[in-house]
Chimera marker file (.cmm) of the C-alpha trace (Angstrom):
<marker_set name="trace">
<marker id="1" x="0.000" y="0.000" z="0.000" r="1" g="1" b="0" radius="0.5"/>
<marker id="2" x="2.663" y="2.570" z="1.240" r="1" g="1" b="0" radius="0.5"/>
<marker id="3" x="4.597" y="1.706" z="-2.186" r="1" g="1" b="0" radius="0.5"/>
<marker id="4" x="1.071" y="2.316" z="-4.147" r="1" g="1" b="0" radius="0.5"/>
<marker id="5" x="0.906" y="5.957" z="-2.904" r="1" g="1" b="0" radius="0.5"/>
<marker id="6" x="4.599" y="6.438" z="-3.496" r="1" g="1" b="0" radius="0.5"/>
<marker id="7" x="4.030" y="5.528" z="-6.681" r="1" g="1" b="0" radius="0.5"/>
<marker id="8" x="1.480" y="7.747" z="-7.436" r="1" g="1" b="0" radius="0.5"/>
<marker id="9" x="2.805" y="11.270" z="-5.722" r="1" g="1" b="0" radius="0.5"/>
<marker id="10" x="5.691" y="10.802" z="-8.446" r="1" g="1" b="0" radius="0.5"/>
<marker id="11" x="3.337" y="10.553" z="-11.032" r="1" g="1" b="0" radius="0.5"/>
<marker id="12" x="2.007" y="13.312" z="-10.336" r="1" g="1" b="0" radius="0.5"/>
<marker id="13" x="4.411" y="15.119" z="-9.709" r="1" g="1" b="0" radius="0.5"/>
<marker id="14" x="5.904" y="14.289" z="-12.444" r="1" g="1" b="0" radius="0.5"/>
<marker id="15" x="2.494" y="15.186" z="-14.732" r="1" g="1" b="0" radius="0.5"/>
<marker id="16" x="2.831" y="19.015" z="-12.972" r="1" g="1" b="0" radius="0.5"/>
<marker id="17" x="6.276" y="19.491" z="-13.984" r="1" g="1" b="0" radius="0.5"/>
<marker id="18" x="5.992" y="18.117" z="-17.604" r="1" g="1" b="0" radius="0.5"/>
<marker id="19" x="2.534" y="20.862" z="-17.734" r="1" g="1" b="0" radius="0.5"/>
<marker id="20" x="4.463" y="23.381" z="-15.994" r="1" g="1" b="0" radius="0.5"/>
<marker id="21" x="7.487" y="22.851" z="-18.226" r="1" g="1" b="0" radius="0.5"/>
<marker id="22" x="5.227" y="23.270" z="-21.375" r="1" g="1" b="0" radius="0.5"/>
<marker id="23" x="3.357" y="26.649" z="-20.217" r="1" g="1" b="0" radius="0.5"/>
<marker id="24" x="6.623" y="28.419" z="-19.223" r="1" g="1" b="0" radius="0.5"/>
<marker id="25" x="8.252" y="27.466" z="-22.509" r="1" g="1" b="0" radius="0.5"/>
<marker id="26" x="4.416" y="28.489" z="-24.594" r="1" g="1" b="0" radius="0.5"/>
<marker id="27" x="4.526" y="31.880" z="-22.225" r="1" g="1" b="0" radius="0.5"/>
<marker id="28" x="8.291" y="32.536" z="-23.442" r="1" g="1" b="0" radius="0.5"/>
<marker id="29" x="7.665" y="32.081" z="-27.044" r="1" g="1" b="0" radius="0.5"/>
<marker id="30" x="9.491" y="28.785" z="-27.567" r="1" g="1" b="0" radius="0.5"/>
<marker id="31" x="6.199" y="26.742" z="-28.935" r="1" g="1" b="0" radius="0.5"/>
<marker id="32" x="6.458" y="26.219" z="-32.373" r="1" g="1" b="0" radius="0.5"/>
<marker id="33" x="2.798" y="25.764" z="-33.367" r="1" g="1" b="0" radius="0.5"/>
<marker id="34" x="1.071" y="29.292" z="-32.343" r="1" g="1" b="0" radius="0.5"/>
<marker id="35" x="3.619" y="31.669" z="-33.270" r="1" g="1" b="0" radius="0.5"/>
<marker id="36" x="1.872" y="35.192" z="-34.264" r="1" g="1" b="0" radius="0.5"/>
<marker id="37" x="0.393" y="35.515" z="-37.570" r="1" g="1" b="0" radius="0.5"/>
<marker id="38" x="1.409" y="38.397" z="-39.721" r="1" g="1" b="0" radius="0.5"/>
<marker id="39" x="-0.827" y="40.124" z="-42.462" r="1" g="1" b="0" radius="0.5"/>
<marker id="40" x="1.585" y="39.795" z="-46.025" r="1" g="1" b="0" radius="0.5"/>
<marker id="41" x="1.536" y="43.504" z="-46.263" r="1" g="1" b="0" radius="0.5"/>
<marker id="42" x="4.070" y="44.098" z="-43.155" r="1" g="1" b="0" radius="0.5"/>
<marker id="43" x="6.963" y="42.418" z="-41.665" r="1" g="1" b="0" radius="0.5"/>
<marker id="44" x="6.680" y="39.977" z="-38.756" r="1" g="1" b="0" radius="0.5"/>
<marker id="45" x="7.440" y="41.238" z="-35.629" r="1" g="1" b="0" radius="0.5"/>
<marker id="46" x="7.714" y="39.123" z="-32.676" r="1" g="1" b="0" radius="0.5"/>
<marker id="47" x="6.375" y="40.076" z="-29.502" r="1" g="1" b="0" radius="0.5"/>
<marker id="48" x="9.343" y="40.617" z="-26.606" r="1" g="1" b="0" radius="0.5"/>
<marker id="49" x="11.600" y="38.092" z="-27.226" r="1" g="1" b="0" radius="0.5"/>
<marker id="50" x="13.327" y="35.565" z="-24.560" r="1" g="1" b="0" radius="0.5"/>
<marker id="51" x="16.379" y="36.643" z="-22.903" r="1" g="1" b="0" radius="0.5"/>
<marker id="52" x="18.180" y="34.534" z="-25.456" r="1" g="1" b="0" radius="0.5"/>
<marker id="53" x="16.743" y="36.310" z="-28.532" r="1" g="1" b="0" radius="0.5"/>
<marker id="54" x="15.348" y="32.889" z="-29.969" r="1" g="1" b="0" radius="0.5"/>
<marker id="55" x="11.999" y="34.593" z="-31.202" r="1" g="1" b="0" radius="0.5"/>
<marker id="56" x="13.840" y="37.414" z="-33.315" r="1" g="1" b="0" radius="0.5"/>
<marker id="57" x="14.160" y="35.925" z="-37.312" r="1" g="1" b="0" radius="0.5"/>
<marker id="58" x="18.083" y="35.142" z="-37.996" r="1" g="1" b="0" radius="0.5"/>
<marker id="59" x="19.290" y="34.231" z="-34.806" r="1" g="1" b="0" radius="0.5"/>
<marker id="60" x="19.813" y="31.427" z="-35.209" r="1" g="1" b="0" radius="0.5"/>
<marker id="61" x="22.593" y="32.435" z="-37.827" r="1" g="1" b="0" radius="0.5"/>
<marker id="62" x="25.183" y="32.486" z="-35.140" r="1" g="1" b="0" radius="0.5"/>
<marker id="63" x="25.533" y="36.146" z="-35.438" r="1" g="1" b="0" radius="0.5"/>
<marker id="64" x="25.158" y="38.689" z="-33.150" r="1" g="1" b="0" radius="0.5"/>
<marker id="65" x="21.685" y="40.284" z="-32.269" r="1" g="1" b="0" radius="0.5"/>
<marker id="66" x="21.760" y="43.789" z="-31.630" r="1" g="1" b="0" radius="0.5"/>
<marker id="67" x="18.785" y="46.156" z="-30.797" r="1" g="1" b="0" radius="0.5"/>
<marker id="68" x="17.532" y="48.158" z="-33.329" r="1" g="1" b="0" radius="0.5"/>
<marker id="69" x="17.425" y="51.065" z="-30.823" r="1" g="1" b="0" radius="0.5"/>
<marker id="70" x="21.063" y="50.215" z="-30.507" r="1" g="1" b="0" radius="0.5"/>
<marker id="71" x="21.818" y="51.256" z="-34.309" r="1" g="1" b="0" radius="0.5"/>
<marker id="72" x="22.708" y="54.328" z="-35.919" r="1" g="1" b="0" radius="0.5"/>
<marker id="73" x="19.219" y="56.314" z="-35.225" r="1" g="1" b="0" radius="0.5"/>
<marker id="74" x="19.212" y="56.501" z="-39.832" r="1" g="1" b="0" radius="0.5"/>
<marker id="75" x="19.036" y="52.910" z="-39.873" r="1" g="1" b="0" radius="0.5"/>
<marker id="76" x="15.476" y="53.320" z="-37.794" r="1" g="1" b="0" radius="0.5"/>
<marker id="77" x="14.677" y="55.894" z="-40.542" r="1" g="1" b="0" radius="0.5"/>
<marker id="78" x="15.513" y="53.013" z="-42.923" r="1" g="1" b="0" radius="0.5"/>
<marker id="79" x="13.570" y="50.348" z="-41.393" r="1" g="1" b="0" radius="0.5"/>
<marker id="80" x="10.051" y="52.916" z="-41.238" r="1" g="1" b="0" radius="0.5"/>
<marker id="81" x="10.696" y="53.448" z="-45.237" r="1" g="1" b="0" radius="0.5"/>
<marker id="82" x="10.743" y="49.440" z="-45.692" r="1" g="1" b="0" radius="0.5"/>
<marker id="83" x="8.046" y="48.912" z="-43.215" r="1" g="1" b="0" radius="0.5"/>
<marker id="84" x="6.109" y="51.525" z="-45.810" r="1" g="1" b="0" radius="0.5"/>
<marker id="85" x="7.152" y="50.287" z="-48.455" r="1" g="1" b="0" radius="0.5"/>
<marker id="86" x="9.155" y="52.982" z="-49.488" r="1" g="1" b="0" radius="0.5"/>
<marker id="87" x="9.796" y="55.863" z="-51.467" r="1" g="1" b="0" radius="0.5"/>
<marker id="88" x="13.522" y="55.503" z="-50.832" r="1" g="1" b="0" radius="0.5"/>
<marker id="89" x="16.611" y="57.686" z="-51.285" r="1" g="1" b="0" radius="0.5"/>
<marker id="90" x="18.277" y="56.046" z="-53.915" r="1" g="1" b="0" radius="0.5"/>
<marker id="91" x="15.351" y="53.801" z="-55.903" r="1" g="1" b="0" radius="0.5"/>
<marker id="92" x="18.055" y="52.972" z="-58.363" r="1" g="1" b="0" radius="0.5"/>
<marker id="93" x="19.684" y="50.571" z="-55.399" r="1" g="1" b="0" radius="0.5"/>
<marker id="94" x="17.404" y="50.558" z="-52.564" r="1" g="1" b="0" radius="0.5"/>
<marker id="95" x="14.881" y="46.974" z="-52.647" r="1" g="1" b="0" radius="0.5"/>
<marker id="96" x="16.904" y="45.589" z="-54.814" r="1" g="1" b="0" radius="0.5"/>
<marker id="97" x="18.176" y="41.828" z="-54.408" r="1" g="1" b="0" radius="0.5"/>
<marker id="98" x="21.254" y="41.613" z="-52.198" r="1" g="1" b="0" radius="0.5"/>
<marker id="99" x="23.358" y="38.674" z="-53.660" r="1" g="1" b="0" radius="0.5"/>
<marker id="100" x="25.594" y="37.767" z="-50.362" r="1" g="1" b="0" radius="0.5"/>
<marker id="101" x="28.054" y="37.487" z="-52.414" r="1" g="1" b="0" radius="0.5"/>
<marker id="102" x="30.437" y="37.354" z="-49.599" r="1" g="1" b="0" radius="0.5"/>
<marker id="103" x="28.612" y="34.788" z="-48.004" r="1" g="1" b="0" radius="0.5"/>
<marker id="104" x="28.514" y="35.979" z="-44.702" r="1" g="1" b="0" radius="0.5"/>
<marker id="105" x="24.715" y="35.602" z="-44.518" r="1" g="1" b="0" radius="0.5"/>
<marker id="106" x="23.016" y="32.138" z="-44.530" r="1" g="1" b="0" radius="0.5"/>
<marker id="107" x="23.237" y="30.855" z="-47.740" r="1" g="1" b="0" radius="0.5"/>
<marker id="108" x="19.902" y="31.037" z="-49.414" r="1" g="1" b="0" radius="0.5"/>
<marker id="109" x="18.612" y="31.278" z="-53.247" r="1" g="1" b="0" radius="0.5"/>
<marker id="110" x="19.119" y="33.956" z="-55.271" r="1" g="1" b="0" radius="0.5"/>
<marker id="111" x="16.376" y="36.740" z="-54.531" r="1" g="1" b="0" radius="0.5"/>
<marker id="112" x="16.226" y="35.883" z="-50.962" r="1" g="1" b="0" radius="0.5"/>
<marker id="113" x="17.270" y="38.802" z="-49.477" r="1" g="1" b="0" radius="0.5"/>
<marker id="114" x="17.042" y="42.699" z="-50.873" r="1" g="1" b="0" radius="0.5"/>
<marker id="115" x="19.563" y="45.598" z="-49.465" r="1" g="1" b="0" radius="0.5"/>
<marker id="116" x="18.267" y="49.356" z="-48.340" r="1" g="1" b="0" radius="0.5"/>
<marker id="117" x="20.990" y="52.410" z="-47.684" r="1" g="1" b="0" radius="0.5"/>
<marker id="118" x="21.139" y="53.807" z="-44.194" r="1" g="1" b="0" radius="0.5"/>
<marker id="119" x="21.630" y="57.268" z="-44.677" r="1" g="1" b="0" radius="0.5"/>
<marker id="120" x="25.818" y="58.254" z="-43.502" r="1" g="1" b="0" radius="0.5"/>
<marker id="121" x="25.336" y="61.806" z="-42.825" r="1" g="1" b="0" radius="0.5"/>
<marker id="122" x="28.150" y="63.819" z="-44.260" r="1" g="1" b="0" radius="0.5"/>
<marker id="123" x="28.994" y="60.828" z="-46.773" r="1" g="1" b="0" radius="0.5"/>
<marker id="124" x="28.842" y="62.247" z="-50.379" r="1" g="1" b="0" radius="0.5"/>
<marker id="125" x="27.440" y="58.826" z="-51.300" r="1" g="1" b="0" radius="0.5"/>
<marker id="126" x="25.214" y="56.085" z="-50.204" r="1" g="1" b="0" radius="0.5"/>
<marker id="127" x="28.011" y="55.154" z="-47.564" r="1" g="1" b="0" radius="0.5"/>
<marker id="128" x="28.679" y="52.132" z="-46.490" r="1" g="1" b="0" radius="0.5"/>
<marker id="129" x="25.883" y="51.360" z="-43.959" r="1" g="1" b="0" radius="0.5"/>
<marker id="130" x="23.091" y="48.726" z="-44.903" r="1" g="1" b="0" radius="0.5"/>
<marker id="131" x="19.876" y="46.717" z="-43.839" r="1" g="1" b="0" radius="0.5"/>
<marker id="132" x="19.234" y="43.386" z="-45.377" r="1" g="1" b="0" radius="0.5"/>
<marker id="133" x="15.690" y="42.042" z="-45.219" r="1" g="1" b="0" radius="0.5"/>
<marker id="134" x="15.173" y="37.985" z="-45.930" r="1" g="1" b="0" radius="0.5"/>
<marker id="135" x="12.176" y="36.414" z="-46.761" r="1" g="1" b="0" radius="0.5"/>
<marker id="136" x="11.523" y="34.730" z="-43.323" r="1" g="1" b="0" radius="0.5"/>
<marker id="137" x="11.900" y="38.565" z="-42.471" r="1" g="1" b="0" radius="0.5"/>
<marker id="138" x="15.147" y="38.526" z="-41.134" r="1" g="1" b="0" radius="0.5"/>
<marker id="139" x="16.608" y="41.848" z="-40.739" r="1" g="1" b="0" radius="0.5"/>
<marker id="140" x="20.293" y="41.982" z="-41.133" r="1" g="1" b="0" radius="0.5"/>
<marker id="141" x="22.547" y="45.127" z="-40.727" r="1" g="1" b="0" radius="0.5"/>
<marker id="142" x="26.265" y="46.069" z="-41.526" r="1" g="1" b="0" radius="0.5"/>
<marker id="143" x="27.970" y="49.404" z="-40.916" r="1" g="1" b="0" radius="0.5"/>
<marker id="144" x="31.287" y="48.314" z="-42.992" r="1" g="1" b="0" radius="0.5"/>
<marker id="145" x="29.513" y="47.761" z="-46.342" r="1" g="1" b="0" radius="0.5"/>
<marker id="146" x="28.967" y="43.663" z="-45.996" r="1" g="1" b="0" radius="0.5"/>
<marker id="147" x="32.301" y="42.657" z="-44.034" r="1" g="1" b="0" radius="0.5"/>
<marker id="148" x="30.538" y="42.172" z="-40.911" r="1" g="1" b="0" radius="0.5"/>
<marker id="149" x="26.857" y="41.757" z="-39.940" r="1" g="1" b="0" radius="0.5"/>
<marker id="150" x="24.463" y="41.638" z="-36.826" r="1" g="1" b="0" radius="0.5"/>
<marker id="151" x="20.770" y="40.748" z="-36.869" r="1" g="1" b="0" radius="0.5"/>
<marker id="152" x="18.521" y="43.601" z="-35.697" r="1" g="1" b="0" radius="0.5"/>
<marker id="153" x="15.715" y="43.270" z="-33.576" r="1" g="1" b="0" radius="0.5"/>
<marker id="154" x="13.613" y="45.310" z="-34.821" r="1" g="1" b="0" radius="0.5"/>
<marker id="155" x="11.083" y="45.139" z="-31.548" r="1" g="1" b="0" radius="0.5"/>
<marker id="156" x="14.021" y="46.519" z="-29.076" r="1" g="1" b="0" radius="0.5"/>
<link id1="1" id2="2" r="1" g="1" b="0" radius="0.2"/>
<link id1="2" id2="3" r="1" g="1" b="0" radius="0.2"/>
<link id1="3" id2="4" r="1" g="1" b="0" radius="0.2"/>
<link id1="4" id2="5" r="1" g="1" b="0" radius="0.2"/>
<link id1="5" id2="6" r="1" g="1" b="0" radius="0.2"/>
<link id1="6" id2="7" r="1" g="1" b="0" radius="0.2"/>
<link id1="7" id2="8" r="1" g="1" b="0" radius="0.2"/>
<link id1="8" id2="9" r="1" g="1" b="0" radius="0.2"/>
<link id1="9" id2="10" r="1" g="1" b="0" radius="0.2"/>
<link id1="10" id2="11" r="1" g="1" b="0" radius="0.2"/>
<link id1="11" id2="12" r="1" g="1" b="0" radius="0.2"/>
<link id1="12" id2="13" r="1" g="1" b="0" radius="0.2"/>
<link id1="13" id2="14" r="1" g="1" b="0" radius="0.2"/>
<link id1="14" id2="15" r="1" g="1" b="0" radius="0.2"/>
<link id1="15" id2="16" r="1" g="1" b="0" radius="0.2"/>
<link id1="16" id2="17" r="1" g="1" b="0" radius="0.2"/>
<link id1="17" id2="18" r="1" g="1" b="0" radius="0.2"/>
<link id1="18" id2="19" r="1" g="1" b="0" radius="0.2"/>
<link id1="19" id2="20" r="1" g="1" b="0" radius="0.2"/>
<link id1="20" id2="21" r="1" g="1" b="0" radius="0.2"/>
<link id1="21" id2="22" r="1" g="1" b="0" radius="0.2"/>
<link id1="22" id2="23" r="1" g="1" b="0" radius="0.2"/>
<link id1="23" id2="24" r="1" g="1" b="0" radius="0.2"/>
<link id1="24" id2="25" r="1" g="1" b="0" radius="0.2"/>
<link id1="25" id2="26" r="1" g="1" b="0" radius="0.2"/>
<link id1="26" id2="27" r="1" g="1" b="0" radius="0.2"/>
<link id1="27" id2="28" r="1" g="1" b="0" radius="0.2"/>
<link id1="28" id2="29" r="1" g="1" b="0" radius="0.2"/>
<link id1="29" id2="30" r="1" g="1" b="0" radius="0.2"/>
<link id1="30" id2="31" r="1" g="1" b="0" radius="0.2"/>
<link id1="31" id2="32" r="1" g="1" b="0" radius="0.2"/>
<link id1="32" id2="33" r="1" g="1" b="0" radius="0.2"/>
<link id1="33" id2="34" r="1" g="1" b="0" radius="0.2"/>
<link id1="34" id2="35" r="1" g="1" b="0" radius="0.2"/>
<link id1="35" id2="36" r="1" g="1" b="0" radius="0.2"/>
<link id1="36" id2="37" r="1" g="1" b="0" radius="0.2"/>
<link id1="37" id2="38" r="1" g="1" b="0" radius="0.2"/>
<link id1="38" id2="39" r="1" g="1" b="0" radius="0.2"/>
<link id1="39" id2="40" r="1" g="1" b="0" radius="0.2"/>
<link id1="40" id2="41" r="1" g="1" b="0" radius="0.2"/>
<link id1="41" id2="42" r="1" g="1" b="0" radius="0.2"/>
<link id1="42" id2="43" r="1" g="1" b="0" radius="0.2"/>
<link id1="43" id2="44" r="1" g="1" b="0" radius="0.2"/>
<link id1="44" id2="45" r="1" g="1" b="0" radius="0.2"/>
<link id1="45" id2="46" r="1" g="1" b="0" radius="0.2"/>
<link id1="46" id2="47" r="1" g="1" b="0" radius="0.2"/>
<link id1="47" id2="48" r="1" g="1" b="0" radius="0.2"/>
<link id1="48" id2="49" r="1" g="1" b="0" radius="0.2"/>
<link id1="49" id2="50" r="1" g="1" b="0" radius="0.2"/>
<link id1="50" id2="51" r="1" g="1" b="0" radius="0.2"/>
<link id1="51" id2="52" r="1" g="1" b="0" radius="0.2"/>
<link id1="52" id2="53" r="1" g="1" b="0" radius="0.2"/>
<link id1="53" id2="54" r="1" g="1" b="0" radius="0.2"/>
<link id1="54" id2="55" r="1" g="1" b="0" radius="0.2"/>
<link id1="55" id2="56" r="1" g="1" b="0" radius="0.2"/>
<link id1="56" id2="57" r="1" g="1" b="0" radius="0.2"/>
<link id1="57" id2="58" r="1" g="1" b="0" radius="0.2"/>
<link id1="58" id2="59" r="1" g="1" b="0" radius="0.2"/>
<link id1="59" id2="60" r="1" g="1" b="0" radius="0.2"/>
<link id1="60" id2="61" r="1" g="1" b="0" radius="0.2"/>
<link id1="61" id2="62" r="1" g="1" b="0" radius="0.2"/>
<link id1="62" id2="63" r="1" g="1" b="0" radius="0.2"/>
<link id1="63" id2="64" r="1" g="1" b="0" radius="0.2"/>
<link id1="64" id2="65" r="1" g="1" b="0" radius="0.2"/>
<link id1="65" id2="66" r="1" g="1" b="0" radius="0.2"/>
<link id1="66" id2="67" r="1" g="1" b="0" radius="0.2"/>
<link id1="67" id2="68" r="1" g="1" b="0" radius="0.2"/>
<link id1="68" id2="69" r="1" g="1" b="0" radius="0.2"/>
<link id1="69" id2="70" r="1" g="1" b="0" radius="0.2"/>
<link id1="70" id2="71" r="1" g="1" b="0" radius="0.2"/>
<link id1="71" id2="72" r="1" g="1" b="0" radius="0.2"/>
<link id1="72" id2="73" r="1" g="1" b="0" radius="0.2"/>
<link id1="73" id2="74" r="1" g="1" b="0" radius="0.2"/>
<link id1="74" id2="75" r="1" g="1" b="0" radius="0.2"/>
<link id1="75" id2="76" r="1" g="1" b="0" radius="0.2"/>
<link id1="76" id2="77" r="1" g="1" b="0" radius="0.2"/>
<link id1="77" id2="78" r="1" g="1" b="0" radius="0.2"/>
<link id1="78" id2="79" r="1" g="1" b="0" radius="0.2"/>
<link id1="79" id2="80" r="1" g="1" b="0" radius="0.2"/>
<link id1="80" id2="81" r="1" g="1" b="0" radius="0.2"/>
<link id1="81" id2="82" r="1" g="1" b="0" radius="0.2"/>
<link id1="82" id2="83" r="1" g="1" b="0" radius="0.2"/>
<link id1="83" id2="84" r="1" g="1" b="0" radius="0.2"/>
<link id1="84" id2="85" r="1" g="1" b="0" radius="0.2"/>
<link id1="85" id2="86" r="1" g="1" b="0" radius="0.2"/>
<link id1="86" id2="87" r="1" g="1" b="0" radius="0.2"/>
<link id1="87" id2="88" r="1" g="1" b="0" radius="0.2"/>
<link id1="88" id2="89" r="1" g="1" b="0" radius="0.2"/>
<link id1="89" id2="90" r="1" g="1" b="0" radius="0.2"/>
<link id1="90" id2="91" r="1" g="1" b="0" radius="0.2"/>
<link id1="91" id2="92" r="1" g="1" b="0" radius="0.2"/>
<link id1="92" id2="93" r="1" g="1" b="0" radius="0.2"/>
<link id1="93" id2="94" r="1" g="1" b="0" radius="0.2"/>
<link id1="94" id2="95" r="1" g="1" b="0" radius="0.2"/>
<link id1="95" id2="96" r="1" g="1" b="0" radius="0.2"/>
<link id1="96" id2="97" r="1" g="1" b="0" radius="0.2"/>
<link id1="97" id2="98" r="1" g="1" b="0" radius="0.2"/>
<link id1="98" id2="99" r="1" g="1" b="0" radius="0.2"/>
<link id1="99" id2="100" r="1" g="1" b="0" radius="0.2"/>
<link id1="100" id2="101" r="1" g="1" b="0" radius="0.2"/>
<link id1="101" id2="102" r="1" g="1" b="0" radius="0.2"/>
<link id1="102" id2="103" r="1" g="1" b="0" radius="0.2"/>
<link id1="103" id2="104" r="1" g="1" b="0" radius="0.2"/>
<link id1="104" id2="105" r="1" g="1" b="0" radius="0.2"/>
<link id1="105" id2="106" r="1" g="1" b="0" radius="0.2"/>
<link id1="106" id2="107" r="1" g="1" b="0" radius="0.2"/>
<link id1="107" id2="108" r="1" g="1" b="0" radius="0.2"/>
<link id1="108" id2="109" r="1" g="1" b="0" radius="0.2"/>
<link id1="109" id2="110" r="1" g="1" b="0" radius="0.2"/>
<link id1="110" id2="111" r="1" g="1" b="0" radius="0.2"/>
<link id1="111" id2="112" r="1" g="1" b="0" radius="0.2"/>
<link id1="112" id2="113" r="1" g="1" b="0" radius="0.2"/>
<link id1="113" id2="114" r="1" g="1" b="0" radius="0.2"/>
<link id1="114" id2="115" r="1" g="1" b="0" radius="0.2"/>
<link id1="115" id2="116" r="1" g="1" b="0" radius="0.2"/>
<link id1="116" id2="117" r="1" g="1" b="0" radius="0.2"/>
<link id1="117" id2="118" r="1" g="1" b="0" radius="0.2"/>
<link id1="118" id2="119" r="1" g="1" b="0" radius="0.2"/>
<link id1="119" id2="120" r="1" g="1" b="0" radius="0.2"/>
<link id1="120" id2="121" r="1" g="1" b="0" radius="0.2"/>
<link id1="121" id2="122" r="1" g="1" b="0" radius="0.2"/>
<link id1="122" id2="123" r="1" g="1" b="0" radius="0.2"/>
<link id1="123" id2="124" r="1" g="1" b="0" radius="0.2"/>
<link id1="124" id2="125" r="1" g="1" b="0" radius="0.2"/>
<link id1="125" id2="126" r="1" g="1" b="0" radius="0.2"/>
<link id1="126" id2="127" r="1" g="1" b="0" radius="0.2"/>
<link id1="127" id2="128" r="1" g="1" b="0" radius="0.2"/>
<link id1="128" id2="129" r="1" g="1" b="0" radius="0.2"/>
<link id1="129" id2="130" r="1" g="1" b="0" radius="0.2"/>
<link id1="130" id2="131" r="1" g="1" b="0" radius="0.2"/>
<link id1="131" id2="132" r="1" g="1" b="0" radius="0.2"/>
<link id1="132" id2="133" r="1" g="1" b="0" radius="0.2"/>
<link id1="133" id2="134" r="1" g="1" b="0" radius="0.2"/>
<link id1="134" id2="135" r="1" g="1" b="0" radius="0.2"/>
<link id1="135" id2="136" r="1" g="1" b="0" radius="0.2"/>
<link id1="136" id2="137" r="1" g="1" b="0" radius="0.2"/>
<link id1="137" id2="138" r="1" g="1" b="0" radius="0.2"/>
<link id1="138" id2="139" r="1" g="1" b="0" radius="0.2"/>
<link id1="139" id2="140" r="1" g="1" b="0" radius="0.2"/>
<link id1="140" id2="141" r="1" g="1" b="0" radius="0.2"/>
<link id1="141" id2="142" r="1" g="1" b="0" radius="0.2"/>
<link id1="142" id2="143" r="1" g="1" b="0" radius="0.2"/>
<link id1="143" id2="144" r="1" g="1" b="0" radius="0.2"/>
<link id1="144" id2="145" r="1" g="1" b="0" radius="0.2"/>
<link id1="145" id2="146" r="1" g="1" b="0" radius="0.2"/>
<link id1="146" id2="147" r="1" g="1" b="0" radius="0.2"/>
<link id1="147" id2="148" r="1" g="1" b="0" radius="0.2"/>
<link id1="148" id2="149" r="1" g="1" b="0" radius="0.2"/>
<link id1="149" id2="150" r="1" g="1" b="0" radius="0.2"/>
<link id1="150" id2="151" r="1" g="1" b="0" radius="0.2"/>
<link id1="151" id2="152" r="1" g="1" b="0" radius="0.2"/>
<link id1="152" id2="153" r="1" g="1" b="0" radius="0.2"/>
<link id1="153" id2="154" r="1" g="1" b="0" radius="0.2"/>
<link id1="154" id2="155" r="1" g="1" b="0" radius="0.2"/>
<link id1="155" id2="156" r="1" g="1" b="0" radius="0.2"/>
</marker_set>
């Protein structure tokens, strides 16, 4: 009898942790099957991510997230404009397809992702400051015209 009951407070116990394990990791944003849905006519936008940045598109490209408060305050300026779906400063090479040619993005097919100019202020050009959208809407920046790269979180 004694072993009966024994038996049965670790079952249950073991029932509440396995339920309490799955509503702390649904609460965080780590369930897979009711992620937010997002209209086609704007990019996805998490809620607040986790601590470990898991919910933002791209990180798990082993680069570095960064806020996009964090950026240059143009590249915010940037982001509205693609949010809106333009008009941008330079049409002629702003939306256009970004080929990653130096392959410092996941690789993906051609078209995947599309490059916008953040604005260098006292650059006579476009500078060397981008964002890179993807299709899963990833949002990618560099500041050193494609040598480097962060993913922005475009909620922070």
């Amino acid at each position: 009898m004694f072993n009966r009951r024994r038996i049965t407070a670790a079952l249950i116990g073991l029932l509440v942790l396995v339920l309490g394990g799955w509503l702390v990791q649904d609460n965080l944003g780590g369930g897979s099957s009711s992620g937010p849905s997002t209209s086609a006519s704007a990019p996805a936008q998490s809620s607040t991510p986790a601590k470990g940045s898991a919910a933002v598109p791209g990180a798990d490209s082993g680069l570095p997230v960064k806020a996009l408060s964090a950026l240059p305050p143009q590249a915010s300026d940037t982001w509205k404009l693609i949010e809106a779906g333009g008009p941008y400063p330079y049409p002629r090479n702003d939306d256009v397809v970004f080929e990653n040619r130096e392959k410092r993005l996941p690789g993906k097919k051609s078209g995947y992702y599309h490059e916008y100019t953040v604005k260098t202020p006292g650059s006579p050009d476009r500078g060397a400051r981008r964002l890179i959208t993807g299709q899963a809407h990833e949002l990618y920046y560099t500041g050193d015209h494609y040598a480097s790269f962060v993913v922005v979180d475009p909620a922070r």
